[in-house]
N, C-alpha and C positions, 0 to 999 in steps of 0.2 A: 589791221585791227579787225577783231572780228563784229560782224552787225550788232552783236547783243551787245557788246561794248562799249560801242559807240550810243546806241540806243543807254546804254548807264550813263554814260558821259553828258549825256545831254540833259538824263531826268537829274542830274545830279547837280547841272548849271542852272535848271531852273528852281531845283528846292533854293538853292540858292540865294536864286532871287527873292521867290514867296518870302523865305526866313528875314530878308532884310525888308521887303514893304510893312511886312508883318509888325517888325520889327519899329519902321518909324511909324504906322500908325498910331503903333500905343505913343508913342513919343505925340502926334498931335491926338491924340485920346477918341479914336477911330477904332471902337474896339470891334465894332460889326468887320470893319475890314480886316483888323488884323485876326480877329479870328476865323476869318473866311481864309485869306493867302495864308496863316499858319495850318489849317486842315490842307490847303493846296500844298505846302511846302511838303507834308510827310505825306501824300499822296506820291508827290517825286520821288521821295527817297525811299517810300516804298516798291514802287513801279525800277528802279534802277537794282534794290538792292536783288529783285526779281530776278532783274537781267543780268546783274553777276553771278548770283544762284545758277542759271540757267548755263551761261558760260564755262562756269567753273564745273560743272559735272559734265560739259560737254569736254571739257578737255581731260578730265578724269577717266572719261570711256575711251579717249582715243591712246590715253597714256598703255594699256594692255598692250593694244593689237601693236603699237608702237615698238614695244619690247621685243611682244614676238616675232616683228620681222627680222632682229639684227640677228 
């Protein structure tokens, strides 16, 4: 798997997480925190969607030279 991917994988198990602390905060009515780990959660899923971005145009550039070899 390629590092950027892994590196999505991982911001993607922690929005994850943020989304569900987020989540029972408001449940005990902790909206300081849930508004804090919800800004953390779309920081993850920002940070990973980055890294499939980065991925996916890295495999885009190799898909040419790929052609032209056969």
């Amino acid at each position: 798997m390629h590092v950027g991917l892994e590196e999505a994988s991982r911001q993607l198990e922690q929005a994850i997480h943020d989304a569900r602390v987020s989540f029972d905060c408001i449940a005990l009515e902790d909206l300081d925190r849930a508004h804090t780990n919800a800004i953390t959660a779309r920081a993850a899923l920002d940070a990973a969607e980055n890294a499939i971005r980065v991925a996916l145009e890295a495999q885009r550039s190799e898909e040419p030279a790929e052609d032209g070899s056969s």
